[in-house]
Biopython code that builds the backbone (N, CA, C, O; Angstrom):
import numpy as np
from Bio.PDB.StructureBuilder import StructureBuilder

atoms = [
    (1, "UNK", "N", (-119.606, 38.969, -70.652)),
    (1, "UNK", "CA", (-119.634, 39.040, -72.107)),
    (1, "UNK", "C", (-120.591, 40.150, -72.522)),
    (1, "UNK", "O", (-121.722, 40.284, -72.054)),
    (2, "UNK", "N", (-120.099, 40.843, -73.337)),
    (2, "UNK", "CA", (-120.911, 41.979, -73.908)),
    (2, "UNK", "C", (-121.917, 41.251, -74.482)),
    (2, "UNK", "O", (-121.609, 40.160, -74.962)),
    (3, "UNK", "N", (-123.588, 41.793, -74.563)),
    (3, "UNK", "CA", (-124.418, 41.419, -75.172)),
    (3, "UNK", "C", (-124.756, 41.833, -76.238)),
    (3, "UNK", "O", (-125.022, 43.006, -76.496)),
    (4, "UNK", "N", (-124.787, 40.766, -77.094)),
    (4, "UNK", "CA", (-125.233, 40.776, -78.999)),
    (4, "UNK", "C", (-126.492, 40.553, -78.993)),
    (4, "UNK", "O", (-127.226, 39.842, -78.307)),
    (5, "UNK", "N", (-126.691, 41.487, -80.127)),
    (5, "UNK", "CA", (-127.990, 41.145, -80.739)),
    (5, "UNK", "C", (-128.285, 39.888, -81.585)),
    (5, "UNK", "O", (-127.348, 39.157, -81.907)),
    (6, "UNK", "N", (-129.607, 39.596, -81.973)),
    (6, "UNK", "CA", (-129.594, 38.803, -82.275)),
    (6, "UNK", "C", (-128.605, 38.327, -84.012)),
    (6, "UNK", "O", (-127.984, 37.318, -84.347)),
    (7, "UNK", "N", (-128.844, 39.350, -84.561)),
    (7, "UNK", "CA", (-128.350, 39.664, -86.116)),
    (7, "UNK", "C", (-126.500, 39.367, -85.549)),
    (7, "UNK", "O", (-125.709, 38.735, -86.249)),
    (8, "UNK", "N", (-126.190, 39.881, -84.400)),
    (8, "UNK", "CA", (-124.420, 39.372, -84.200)),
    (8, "UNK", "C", (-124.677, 37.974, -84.158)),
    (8, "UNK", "O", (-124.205, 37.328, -85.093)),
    (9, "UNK", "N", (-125.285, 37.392, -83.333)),
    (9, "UNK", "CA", (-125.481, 35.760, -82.576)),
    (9, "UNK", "C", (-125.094, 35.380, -83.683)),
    (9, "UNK", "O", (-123.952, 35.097, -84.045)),
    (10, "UNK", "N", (-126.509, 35.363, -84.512)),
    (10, "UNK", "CA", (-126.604, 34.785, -86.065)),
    (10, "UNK", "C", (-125.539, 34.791, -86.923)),
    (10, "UNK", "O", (-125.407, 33.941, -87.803)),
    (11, "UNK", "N", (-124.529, 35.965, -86.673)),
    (11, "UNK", "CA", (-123.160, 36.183, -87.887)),
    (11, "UNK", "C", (-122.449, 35.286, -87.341)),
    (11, "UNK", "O", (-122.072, 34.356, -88.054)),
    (12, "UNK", "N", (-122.137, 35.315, -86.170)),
    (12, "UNK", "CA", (-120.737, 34.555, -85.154)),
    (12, "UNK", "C", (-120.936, 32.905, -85.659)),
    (12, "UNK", "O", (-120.181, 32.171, -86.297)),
    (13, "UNK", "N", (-122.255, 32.687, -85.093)),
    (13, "UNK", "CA", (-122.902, 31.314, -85.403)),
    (13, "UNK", "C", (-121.800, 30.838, -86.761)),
    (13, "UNK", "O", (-120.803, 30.124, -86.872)),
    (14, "UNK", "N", (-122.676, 31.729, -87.704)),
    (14, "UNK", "CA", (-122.737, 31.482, -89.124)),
    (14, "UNK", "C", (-120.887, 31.256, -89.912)),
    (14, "UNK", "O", (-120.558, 30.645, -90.928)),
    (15, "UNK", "N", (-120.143, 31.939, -89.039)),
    (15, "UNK", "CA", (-118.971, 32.256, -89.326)),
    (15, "UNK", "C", (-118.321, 30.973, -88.863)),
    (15, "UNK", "O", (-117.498, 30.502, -89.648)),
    (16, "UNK", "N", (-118.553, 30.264, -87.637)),
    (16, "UNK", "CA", (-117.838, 29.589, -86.663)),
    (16, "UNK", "C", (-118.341, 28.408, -87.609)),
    (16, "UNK", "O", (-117.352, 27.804, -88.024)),
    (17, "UNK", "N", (-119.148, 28.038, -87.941)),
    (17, "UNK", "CA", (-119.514, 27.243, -88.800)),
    (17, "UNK", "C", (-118.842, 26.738, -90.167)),
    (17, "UNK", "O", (-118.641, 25.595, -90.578)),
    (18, "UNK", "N", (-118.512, 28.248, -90.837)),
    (18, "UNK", "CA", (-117.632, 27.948, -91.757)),
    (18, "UNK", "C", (-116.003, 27.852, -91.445)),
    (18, "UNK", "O", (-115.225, 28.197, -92.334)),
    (19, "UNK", "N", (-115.576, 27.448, -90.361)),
    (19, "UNK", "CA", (-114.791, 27.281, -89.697)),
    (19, "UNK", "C", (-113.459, 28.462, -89.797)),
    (19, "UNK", "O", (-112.321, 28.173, -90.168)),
    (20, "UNK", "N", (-113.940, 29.880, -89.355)),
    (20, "UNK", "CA", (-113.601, 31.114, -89.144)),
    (20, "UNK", "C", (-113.185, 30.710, -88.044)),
    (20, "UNK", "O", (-113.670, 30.036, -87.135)),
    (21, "UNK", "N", (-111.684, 31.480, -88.335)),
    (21, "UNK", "CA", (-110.856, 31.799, -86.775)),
    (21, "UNK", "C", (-111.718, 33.012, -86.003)),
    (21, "UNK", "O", (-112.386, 33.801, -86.671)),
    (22, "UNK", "N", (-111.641, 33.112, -84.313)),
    (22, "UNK", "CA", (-111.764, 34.116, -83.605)),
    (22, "UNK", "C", (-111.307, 35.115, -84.190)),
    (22, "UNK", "O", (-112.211, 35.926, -84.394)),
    (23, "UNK", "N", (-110.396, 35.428, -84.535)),
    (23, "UNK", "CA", (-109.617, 36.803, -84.725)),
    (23, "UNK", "C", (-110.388, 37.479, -86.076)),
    (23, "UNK", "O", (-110.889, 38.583, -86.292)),
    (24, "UNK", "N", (-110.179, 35.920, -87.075)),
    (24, "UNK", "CA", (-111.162, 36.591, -88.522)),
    (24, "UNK", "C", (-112.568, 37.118, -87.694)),
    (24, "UNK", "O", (-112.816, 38.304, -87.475)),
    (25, "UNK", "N", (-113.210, 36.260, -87.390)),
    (25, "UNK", "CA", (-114.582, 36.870, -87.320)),
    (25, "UNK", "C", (-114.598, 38.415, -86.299)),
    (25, "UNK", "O", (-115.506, 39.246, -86.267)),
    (26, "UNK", "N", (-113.232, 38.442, -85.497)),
    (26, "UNK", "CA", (-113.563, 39.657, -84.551)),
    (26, "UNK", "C", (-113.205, 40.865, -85.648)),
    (26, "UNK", "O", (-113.874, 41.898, -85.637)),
    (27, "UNK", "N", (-111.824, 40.626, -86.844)),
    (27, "UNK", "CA", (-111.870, 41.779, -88.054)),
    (27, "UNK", "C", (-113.068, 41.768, -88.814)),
    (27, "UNK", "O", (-113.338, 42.767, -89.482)),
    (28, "UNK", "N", (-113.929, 40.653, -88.812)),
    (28, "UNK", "CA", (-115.129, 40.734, -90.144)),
    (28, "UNK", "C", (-116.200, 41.236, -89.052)),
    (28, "UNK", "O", (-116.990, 41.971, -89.644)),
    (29, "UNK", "N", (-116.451, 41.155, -88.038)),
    (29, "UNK", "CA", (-117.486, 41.863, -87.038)),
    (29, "UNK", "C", (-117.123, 42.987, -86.313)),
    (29, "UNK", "O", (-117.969, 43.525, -85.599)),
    (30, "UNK", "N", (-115.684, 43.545, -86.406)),
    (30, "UNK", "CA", (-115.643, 44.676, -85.231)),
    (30, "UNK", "C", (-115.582, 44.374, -83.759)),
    (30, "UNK", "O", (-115.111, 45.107, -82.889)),
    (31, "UNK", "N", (-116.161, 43.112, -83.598)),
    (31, "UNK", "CA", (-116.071, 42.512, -82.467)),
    (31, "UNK", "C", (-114.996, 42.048, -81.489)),
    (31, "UNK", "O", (-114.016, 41.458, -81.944)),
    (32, "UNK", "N", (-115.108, 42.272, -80.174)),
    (32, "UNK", "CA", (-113.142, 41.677, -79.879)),
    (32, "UNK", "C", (-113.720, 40.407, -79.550)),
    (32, "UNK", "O", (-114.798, 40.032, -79.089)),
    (33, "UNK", "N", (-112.344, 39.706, -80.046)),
    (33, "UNK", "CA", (-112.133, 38.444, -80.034)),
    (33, "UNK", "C", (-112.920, 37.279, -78.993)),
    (33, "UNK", "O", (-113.649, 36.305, -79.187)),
    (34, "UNK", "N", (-112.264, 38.049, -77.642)),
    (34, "UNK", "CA", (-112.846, 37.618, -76.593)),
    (34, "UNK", "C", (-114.058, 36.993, -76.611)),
    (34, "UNK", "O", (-114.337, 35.839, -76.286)),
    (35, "UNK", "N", (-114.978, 38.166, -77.161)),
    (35, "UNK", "CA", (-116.378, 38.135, -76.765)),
    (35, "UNK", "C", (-116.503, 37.220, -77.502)),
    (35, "UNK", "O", (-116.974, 36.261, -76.890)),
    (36, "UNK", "N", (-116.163, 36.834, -79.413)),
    (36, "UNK", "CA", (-116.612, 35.811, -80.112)),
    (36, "UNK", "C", (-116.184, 34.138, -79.431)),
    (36, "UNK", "O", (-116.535, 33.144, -80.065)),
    (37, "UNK", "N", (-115.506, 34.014, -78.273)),
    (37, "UNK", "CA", (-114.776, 33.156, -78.154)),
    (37, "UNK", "C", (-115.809, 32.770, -77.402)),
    (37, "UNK", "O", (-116.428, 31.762, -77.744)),
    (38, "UNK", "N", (-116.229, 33.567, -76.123)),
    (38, "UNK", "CA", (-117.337, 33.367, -75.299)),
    (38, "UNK", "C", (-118.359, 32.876, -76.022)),
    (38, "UNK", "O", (-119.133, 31.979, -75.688)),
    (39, "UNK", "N", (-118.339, 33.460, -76.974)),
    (39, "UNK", "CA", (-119.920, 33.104, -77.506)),
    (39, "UNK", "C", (-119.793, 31.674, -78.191)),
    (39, "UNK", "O", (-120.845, 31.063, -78.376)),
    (40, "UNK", "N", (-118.760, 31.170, -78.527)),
    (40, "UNK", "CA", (-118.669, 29.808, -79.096)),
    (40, "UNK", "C", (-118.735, 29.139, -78.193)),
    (40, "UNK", "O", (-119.541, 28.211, -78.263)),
    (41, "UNK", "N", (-117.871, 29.312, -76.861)),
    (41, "UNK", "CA", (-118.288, 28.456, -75.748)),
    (41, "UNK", "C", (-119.745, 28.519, -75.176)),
    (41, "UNK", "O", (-120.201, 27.851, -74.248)),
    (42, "UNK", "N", (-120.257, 29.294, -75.797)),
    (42, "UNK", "CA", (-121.754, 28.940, -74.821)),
    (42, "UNK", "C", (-122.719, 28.748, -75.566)),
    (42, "UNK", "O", (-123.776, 28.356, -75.071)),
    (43, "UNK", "N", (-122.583, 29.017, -77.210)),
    (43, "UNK", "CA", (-123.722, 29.111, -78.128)),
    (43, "UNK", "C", (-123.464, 27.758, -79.041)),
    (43, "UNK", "O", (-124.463, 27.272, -79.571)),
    (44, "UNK", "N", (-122.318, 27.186, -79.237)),
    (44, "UNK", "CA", (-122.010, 26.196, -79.995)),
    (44, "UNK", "C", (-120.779, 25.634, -79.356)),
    (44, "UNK", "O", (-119.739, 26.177, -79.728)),
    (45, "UNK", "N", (-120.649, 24.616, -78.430)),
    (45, "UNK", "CA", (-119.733, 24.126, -77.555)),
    (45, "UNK", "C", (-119.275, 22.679, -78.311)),
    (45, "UNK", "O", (-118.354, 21.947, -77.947)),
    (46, "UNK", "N", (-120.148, 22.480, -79.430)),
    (46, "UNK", "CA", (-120.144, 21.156, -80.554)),
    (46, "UNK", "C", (-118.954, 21.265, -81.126)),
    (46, "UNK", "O", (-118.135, 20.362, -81.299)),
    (47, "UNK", "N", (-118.824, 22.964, -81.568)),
    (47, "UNK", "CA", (-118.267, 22.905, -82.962)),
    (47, "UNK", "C", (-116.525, 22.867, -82.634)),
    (47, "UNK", "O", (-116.331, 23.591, -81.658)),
    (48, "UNK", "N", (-115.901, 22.576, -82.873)),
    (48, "UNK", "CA", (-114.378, 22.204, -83.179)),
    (48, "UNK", "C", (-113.667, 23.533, -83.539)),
    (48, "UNK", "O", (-113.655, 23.935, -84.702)),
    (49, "UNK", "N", (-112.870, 24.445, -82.175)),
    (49, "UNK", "CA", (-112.043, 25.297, -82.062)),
    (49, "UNK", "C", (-111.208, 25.584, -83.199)),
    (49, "UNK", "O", (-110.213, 24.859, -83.176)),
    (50, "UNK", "N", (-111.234, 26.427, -84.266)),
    (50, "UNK", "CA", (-109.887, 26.559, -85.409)),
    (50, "UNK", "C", (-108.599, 26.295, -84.342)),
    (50, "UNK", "O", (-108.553, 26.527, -83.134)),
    (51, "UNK", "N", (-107.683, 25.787, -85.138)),
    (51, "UNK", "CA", (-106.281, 25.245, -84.509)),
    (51, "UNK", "C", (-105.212, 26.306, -84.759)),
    (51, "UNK", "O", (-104.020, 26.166, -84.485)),
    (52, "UNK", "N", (-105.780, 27.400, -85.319)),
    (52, "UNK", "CA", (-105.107, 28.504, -86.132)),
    (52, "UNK", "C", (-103.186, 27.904, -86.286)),
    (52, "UNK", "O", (-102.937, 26.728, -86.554)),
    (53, "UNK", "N", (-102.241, 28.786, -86.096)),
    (53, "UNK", "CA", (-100.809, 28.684, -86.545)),
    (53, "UNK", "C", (-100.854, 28.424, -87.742)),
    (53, "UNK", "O", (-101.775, 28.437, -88.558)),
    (54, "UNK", "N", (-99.369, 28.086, -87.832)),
    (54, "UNK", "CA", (-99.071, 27.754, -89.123)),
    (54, "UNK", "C", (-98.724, 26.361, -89.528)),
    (54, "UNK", "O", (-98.449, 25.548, -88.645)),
    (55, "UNK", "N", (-98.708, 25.941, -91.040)),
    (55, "UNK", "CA", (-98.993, 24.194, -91.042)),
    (55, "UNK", "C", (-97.376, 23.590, -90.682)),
    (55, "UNK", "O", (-96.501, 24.455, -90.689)),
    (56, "UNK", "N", (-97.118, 22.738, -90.496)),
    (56, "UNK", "CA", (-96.321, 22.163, -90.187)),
    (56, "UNK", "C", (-95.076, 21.901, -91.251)),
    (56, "UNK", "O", (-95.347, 21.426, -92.354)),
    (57, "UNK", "N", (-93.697, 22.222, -90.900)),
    (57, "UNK", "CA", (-92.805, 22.364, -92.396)),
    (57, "UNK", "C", (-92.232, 21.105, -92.769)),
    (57, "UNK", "O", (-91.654, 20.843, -93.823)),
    (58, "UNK", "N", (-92.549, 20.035, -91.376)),
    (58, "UNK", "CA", (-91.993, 18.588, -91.737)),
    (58, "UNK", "C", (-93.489, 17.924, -91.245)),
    (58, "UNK", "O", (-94.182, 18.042, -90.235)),
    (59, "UNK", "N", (-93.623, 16.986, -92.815)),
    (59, "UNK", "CA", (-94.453, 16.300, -93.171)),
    (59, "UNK", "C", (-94.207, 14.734, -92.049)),
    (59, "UNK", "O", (-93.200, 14.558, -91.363)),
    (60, "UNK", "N", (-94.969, 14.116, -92.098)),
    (60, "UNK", "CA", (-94.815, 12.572, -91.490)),
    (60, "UNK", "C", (-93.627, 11.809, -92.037)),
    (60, "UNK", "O", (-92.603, 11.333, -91.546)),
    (61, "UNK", "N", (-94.122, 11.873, -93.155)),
    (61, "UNK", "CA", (-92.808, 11.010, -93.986)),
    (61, "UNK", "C", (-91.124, 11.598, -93.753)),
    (61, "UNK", "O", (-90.100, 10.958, -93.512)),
    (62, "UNK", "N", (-91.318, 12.879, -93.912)),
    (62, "UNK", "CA", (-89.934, 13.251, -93.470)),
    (62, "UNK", "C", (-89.626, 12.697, -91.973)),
    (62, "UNK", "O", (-88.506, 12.297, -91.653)),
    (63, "UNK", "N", (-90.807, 12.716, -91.035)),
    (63, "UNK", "CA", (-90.580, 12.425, -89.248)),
    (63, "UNK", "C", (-89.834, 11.135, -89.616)),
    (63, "UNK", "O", (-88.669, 10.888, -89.306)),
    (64, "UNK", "N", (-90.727, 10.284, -90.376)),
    (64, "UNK", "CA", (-90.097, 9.048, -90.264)),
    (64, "UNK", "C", (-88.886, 8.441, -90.776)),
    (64, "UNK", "O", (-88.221, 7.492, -90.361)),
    (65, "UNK", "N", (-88.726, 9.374, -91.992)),
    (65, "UNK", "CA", (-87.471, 9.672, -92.419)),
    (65, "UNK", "C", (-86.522, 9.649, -91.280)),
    (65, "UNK", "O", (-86.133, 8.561, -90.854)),
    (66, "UNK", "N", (-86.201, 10.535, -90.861)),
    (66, "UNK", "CA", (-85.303, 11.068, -89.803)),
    (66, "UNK", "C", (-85.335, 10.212, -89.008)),
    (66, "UNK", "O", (-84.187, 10.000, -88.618)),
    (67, "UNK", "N", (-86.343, 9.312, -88.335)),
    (67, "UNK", "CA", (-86.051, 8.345, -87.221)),
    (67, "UNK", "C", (-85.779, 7.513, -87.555)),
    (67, "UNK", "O", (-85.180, 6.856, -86.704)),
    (68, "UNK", "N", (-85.948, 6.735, -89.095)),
    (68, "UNK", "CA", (-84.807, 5.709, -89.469)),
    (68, "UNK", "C", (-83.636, 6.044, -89.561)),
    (68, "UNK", "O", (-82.882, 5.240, -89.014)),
    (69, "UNK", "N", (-82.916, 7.306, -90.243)),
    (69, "UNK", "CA", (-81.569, 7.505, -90.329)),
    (69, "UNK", "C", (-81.344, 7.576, -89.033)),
    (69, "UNK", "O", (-80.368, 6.887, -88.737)),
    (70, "UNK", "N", (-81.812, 8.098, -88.153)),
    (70, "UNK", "CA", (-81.368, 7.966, -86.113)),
    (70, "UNK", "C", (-81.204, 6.388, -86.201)),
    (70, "UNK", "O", (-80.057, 5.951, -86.106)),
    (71, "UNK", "N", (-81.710, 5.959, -86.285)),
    (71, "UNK", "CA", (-82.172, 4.673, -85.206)),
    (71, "UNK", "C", (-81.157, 3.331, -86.126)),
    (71, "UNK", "O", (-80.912, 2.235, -85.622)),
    (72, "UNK", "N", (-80.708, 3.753, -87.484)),
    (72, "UNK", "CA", (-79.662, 3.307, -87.829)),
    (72, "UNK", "C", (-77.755, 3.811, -87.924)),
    (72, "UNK", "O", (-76.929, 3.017, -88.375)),
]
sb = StructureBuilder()
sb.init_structure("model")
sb.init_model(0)
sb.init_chain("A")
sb.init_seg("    ")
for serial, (resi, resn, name, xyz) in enumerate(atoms, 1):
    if name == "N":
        sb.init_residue(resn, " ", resi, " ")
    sb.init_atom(name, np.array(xyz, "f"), 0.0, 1.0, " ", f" {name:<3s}", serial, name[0])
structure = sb.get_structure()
């Protein structure tokens, strides 16, 4: 892992916190991705990975929808 200064540590931190994707924080830092990824795994291993994609186009209710009309 490329080494950051302390003023990067502190941004990545600060970013991952506000629950910034890798990719955002590597366009808002210049930084590649990689390295911010590393640094979450070793500087904050607490915090909860963004799930990035996209949201889902069938809701629950529709799932369940659909498996009653199946299942009748």
């Amino acid at each position: 892992m490329k080494s950051l200064s302390v003023a990067q540590t502190n941004q990545i931190i600060t970013l991952l916190e506000q629950q910034q994707s890798t990719c955002q924080i590597s366009a808002y830092t210049g930084l590649n991705h990689s390295t911010i990824s590393q640094a979450h795994s070793k500087l904050c291993p607490d915090l909860q990975m963004s799930s990035g994609g996209c949201p889902s186009l069938v809701t629950s209710t529709d799932m369940c929808h659909a498996i009653q009309l199946t299942l009748h």
